[in-house]
BALOBA-1460 file (C-alpha; in Angstrom, 3 decimals):
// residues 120
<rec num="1" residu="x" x="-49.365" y="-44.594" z="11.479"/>
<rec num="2" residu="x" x="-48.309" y="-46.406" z="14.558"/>
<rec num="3" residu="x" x="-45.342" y="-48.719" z="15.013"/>
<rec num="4" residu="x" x="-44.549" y="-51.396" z="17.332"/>
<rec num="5" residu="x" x="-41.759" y="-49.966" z="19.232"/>
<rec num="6" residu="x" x="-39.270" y="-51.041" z="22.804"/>
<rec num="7" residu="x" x="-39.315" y="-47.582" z="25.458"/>
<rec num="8" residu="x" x="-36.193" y="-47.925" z="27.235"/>
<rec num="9" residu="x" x="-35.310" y="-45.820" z="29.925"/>
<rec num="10" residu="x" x="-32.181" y="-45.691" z="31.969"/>
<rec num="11" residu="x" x="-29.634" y="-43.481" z="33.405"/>
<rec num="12" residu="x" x="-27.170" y="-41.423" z="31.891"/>
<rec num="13" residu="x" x="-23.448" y="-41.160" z="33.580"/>
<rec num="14" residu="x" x="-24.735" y="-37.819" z="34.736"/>
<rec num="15" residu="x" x="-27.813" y="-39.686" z="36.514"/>
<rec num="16" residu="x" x="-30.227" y="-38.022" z="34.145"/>
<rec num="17" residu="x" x="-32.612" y="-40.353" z="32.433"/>
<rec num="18" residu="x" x="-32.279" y="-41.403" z="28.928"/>
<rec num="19" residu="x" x="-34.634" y="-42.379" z="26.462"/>
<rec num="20" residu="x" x="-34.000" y="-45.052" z="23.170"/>
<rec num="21" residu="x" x="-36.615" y="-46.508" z="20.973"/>
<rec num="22" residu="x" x="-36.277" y="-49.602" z="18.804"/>
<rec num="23" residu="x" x="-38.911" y="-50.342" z="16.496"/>
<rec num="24" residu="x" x="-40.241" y="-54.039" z="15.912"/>
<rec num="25" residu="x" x="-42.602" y="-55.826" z="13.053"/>
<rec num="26" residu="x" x="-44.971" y="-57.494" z="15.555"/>
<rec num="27" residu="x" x="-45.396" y="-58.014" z="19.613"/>
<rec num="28" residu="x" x="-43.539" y="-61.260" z="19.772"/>
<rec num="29" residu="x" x="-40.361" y="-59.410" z="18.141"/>
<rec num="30" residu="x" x="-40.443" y="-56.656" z="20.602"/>
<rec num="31" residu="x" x="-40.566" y="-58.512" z="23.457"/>
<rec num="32" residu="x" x="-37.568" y="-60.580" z="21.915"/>
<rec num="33" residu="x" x="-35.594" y="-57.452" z="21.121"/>
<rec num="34" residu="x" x="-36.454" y="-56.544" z="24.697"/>
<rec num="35" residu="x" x="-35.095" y="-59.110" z="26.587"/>
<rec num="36" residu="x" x="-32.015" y="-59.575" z="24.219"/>
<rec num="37" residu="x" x="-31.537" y="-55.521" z="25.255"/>
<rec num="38" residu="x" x="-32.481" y="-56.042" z="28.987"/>
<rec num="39" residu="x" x="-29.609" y="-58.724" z="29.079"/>
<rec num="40" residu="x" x="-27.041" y="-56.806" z="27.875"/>
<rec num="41" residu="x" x="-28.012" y="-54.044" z="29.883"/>
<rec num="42" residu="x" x="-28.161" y="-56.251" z="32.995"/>
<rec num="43" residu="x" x="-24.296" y="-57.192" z="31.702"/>
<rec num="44" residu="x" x="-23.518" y="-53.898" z="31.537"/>
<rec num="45" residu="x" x="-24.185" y="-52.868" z="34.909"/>
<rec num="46" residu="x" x="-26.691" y="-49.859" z="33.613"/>
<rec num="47" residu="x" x="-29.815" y="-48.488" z="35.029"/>
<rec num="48" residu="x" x="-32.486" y="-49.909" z="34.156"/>
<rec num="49" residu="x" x="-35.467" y="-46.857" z="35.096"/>
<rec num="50" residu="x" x="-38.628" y="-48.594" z="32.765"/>
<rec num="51" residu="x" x="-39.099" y="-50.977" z="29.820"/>
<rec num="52" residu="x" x="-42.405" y="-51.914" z="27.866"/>
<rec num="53" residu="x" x="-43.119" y="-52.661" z="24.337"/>
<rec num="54" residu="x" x="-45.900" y="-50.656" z="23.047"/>
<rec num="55" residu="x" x="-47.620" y="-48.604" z="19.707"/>
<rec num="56" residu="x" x="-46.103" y="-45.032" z="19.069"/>
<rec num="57" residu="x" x="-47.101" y="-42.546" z="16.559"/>
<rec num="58" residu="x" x="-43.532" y="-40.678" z="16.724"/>
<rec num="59" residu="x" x="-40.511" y="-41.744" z="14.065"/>
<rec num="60" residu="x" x="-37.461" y="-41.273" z="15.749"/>
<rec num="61" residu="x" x="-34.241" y="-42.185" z="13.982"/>
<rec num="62" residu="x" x="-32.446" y="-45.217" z="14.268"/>
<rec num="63" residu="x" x="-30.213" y="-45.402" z="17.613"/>
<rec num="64" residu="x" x="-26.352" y="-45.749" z="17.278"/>
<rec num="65" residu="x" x="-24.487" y="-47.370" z="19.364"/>
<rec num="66" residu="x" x="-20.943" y="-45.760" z="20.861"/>
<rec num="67" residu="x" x="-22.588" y="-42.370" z="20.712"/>
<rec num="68" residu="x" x="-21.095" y="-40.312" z="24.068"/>
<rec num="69" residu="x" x="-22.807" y="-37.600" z="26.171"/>
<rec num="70" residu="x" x="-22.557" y="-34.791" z="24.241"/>
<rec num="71" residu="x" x="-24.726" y="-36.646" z="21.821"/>
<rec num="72" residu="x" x="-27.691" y="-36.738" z="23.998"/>
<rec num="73" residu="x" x="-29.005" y="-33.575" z="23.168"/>
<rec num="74" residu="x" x="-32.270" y="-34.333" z="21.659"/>
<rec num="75" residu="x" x="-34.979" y="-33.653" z="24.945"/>
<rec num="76" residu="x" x="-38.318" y="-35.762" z="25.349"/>
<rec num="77" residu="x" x="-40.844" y="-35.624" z="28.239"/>
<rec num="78" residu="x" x="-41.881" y="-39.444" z="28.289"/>
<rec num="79" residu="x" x="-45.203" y="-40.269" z="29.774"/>
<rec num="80" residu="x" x="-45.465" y="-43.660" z="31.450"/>
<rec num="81" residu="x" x="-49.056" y="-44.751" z="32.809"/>
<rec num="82" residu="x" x="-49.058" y="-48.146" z="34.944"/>
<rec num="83" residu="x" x="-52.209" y="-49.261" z="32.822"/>
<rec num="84" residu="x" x="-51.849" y="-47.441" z="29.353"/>
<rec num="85" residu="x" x="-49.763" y="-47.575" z="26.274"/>
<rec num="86" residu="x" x="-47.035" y="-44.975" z="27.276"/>
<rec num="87" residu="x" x="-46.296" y="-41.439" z="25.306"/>
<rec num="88" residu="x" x="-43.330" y="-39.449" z="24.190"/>
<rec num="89" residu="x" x="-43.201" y="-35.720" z="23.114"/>
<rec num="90" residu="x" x="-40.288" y="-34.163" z="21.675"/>
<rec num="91" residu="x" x="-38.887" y="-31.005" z="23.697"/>
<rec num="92" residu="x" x="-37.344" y="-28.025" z="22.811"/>
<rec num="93" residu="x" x="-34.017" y="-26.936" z="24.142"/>
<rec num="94" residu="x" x="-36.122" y="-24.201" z="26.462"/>
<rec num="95" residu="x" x="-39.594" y="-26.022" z="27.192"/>
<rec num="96" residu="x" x="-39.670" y="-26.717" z="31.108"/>
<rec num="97" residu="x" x="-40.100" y="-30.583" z="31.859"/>
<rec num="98" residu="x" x="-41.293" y="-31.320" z="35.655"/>
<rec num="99" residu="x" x="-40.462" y="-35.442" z="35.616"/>
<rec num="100" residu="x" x="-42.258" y="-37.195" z="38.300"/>
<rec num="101" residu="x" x="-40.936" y="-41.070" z="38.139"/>
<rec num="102" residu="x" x="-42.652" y="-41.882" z="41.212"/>
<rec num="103" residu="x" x="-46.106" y="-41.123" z="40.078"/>
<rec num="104" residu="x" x="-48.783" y="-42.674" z="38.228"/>
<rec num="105" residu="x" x="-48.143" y="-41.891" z="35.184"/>
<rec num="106" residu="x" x="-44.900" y="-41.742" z="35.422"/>
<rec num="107" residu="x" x="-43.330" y="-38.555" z="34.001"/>
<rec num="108" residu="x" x="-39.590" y="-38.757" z="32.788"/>
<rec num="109" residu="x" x="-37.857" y="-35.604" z="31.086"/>
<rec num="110" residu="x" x="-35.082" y="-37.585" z="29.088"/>
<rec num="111" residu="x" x="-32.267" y="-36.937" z="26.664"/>
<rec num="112" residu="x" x="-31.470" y="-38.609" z="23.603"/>
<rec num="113" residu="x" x="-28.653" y="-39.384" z="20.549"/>
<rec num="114" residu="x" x="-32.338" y="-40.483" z="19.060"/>
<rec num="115" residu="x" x="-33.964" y="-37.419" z="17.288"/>
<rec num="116" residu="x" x="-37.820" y="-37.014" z="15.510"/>
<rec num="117" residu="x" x="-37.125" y="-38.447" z="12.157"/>
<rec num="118" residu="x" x="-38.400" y="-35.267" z="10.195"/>
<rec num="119" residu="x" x="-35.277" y="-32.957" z="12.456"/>
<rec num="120" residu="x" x="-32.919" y="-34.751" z="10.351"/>
């Protein structure tokens, strides 16, 4: 089933990019969610790398906040087209990721505190 869902994608301390997903009820609440996120980002000082709402098949569990580094070890390759709803697949700890930010689409390898729901 797909959900409504924010891709966020900024940079670690490390400069490595990291992925977080927040799931919404409708459109109008992502984009919402979005900008109230963007803002406190923007406060923040962080990275911003890419940000669109879109539909996602993939559950990930909910993000905590105040989680450090050594948290981020759940690894996604995040697919980012400049037309097309964007996709995320899970990595193991050994698959090879080539990322390729500047291309069309976009290819991030990210980490995340976020993990597939069903890993739990």
């Amino acid at each position: 089933m797909l959900k409504i869902a924010f891709l966020l994608l900024t940079l670690t301390e490390a400069g490595d990019p990291r992925l977080t997903v927040s799931y919404s009820e409708t459109p109008e609440e992502c984009e919402g969610l979005g900008f109230a996120i963007l803002g406190i980002l923007d406060e923040a000082g962080a990275t911003v790398l890419h940000h669109r709402c879109g539909e996602t098949a993939l559950d990930l569990t909910p993000f905590e906040h105040g989680l450090g580094p050594e948290h981020e070890v759940n690894r996604f390759r995040v697919t980012v087209p400049v037309d097309a709803d964007w996709s995320i697949e899970p990595l193991s700890a050994e698959a090879a990721c080539q990322g390729a930010p500047d291309s069309n689409p976009a290819v991030y390898c990210a980490v995340s505190v976020q993990a597939v729901a069903d890993d739990r």
